[in-house]
N, C-alpha and C positions, 0 to 999 in steps of 0.2 A: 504493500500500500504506500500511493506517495505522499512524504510531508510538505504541507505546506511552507517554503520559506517564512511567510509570516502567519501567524495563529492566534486570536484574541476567543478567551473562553469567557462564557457567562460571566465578563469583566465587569468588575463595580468599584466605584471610587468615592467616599463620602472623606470630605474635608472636617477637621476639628478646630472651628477658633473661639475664643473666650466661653469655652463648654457648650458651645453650637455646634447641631453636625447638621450638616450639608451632603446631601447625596446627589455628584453631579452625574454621574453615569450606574445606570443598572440594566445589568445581567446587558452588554451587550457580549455578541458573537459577532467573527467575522474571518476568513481565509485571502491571502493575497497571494499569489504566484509572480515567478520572475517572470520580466515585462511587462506585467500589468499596471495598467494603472487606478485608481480606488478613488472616487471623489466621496468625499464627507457633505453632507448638506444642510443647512438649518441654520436657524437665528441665530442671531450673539448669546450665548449662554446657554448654546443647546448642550454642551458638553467636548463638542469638537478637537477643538485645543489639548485639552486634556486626555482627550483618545490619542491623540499625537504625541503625546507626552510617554502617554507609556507604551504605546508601540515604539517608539524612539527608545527605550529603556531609561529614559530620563526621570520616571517614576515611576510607584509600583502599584498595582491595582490592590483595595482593600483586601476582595476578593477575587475570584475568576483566575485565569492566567494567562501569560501572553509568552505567546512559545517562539521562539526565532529556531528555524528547521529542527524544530521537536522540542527542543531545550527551554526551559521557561528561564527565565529573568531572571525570578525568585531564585535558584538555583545558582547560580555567577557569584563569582566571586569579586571584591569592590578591582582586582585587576583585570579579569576578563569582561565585567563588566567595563570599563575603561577603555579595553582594548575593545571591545566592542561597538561602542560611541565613533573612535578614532577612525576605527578600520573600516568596517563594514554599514556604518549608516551615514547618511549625509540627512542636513538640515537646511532649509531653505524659509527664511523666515518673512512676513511682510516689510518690515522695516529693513530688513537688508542686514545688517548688525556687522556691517564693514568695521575694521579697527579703523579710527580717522590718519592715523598718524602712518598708516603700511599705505605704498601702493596698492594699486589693484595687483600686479606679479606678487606683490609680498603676501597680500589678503589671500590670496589660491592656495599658494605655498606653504604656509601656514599651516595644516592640516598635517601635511605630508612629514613636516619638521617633529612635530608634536608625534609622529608615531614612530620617528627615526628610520627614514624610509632614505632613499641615495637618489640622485640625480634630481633634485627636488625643482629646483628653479627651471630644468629643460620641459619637466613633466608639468609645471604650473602654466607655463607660457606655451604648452600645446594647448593645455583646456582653454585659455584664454583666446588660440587663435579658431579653437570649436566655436566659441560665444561670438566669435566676429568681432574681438578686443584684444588682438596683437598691440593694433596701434597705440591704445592705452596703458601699456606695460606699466609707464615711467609715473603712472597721474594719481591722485592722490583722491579720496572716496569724494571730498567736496567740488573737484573738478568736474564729476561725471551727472550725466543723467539720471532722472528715476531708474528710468530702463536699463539706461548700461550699471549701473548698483548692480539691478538684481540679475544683470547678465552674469558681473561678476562674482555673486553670492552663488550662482547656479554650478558656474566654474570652481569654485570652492567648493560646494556638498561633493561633484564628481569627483574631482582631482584624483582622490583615491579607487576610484568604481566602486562605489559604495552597491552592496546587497539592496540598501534599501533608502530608498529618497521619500524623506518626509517635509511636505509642504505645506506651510502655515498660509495659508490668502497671499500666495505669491504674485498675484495680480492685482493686489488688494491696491495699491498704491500708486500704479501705471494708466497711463492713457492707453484707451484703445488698442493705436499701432505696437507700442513696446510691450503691453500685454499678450497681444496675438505672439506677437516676437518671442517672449516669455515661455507663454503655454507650446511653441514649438519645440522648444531648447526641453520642456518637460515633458515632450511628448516622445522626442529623440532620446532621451534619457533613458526609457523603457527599452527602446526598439533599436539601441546604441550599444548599450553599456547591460542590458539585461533586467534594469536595477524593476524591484517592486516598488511602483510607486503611491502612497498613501496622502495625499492632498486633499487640507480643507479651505471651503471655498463657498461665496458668497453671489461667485462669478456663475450664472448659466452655460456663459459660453466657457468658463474652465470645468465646468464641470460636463460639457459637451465634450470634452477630449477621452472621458476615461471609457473605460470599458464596464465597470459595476459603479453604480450612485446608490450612496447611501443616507438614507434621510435621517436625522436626529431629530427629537423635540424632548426636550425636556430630562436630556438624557437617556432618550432609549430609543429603538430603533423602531422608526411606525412603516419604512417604507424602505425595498432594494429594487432595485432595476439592473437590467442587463439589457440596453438597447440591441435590437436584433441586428 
């Protein structure tokens, strides 16, 4: 039987603050295979973000579990979890979260360095010349576009070929043209690089690019689609 590269089980998340619990996701389920892409759907405070979060293993479900090719989360250790983040996922978030003070080659690079990987700068300035941002090597995050940011936030989650790209409203912040431009670079991503990709979105037209939509409201799942 094959495992899904990515696995969320009857996941539940309730937050604790000043002895308030908050239950922002319950019992969802969900499978993602390599190349695919996953659009997340719903209002602001359906839960979304949060689903990203720990399918990202950047946190943990109260309950349920979220398997990376069989192996839950829960189970890592705080170094493979680490190596985990580094190696095998990328992140792409709305606001872009470029360092201001790196070039864009540095902001790519970056990644690669942090996992102590070689030839780091020849492999950052190829994903840069994938995003159609060679010529920006040398420019600094406040020189650039919305668009080229998140071109080269895009070129950052890859650098590594990350297993799995996870997307915050990557369009969330772009015009039109740089968003199409955007949701291309994420659509290549799948069909490129292999990566599973898991994107929440607000966008129709991003969430037109994937292969399964999944509705949230309220933390739970009222709606999946699999356009034919």
């Amino acid at each position: 039987m094959k495992v899904p590269r990515l696995e969320l089980r009857q996941v539940s998340k309730t937050y604790r603050t000043n002895g308030q619990s908050t239950e922002v996701l319950h019992g969802v389920s969900l499978e993602a295979e390599p190349g695919t892409i996953t659009a997340l759907v719903g209002r602001s405070g359906c839960g979304k973000t949060t689903l990203l979060n720990l399918a990202g293993a950047m946190d943990f479900p109260t309950s349920g579990e979220v398997l990376i090719d069989g192996r839950s989360t829960r189970d890592l250790t705080e170094a493979e979890l680490t190596s985990l983040r580094r190696r095998r996922v990328g992140f792409v978030f709305q606001f872009f979260q470029l360092l201001p003070t790196l070039t864009a080659l540095e902001n790519v690079e970056l990644p690669l360095l942090l996992a102590g990987e070689s030839r780091t700068a020849a492999t950052a300035r190829e994903r840069l010349c994938w995003v159609g941002l060679e010529e920006k090597a040398g420019s600094l995050p406040y020189q650039l576009s919305g668009g080229e940011m998140q071109r080269v936030a895009i070129a950052r989650a890859l650098v590594h070929r990350p297993d799995i790209l996870i997307a915050d409203e990557p369009t969330g912040n772009l015009d039109t043209a740089s968003g199409e431009q955007v949701l291309g670079l994420v659509r290549d991503a799948a069909a490129r690089f292999g990566a599973t990709v898991l994107m929440a979105t607000h966008s129709a037209e991003a969430a037109a690019i994937a292969g399964r939509r999944i509705h949230l409201r309220d933390g739970r799942v009222v709606e999946e689609i699999v356009p034919a």
